[in-house]
TIKE-365455 format. One record per residue (C-alpha): z, x, y; residue number from 1; residue in one letter. Coordinates in nm, 4 decimals, decimal comma. Each point is the difference from the previous one (the first is absolute). Layout:
! residues N
R:Z:X:Y:NUM:A .
...
! end
This chain:
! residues 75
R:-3,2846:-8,0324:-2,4284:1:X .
R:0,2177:0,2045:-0,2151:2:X .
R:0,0402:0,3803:0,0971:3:X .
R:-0,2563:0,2591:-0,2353:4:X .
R:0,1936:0,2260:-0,1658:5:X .
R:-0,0903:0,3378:-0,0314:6:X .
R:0,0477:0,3402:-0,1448:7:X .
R:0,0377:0,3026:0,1607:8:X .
R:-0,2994:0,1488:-0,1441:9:X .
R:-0,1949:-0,2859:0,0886:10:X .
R:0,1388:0,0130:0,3834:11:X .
R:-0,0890:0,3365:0,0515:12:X .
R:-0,3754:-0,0561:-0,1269:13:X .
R:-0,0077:-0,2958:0,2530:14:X .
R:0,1061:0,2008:0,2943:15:X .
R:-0,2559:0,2949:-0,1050:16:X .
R:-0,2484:-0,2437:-0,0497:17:X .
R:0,0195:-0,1692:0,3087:18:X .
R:0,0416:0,3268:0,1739:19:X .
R:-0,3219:0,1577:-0,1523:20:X .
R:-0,2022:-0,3426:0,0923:21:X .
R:0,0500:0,0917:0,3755:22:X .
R:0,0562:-0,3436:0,1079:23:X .
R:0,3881:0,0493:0,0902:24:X .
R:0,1559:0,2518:0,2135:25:X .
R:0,2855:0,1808:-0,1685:26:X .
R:0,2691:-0,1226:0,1860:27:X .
R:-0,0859:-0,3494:-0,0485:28:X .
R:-0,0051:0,0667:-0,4325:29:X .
R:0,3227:0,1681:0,0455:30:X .
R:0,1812:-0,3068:0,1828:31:X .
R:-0,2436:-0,2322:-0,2587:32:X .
R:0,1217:0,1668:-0,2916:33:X .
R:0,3509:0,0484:0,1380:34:X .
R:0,0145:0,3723:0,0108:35:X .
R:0,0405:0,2995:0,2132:36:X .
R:-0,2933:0,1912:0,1573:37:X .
R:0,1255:0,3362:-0,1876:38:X .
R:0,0331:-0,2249:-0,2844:39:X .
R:-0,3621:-0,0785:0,0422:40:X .
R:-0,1215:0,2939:0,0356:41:X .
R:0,1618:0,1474:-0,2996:42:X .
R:-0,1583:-0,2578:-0,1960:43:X .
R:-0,3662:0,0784:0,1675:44:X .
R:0,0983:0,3771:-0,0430:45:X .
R:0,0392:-0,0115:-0,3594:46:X .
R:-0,2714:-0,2127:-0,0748:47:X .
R:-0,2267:0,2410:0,1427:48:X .
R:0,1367:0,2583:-0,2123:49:X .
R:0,0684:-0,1937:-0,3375:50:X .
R:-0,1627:-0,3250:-0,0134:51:X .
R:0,1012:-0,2558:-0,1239:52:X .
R:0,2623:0,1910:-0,2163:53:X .
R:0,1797:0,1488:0,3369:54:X .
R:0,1265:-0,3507:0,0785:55:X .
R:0,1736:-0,0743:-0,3196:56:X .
R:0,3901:0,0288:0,0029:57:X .
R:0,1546:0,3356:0,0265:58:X .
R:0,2926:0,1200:-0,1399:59:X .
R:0,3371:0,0413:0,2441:60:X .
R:0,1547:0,2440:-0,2426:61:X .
R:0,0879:0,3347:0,1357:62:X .
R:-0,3073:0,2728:-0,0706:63:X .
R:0,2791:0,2614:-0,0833:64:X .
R:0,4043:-0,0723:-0,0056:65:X .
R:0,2405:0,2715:0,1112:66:X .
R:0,1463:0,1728:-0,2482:67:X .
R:0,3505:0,0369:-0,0277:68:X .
R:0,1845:0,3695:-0,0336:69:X .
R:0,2999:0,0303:-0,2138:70:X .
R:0,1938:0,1143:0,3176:71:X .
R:-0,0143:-0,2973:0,1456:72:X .
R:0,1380:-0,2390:-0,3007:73:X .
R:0,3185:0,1966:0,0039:74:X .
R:-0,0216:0,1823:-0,3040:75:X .
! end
């Protein structure tokens, strides 16, 4: 039997869903699933807080970047 490919998205609505169900202790999602308990719980955490649209991808991009001062480019 070939191996189900899935999304992200579609991972994380597995785990919440089988979390919410109460038929599976955390711990045994997380080693199901192949993640970390904190992992797990952030993904519980911002479900309760967003829905469906707090387990979509988030960007990794720096909120702010430090800004240079001319001092320090030598000039």
């Amino acid at each position: 039997m070939p191996w189900e490919k899935m999304s992200a998205l579609d991972r994380r609505i597995r785990f919440v869903r089988d979390y919410l169900s109460g038929d599976y202790t955390k711990k045994a999602l997380c080693m199901h699933y192949g993640i970390s308990r904190p992992t797990g719980d952030k993904w519980i955490e911002r479900y309760s807080l967003y829905g469906l649209g707090g387990l979509y991808e988030r960007s990794r991009r720096p909120h702010r970047y430090r800004q240079r001062h001319q001092s320090s480019l030598g000039g």
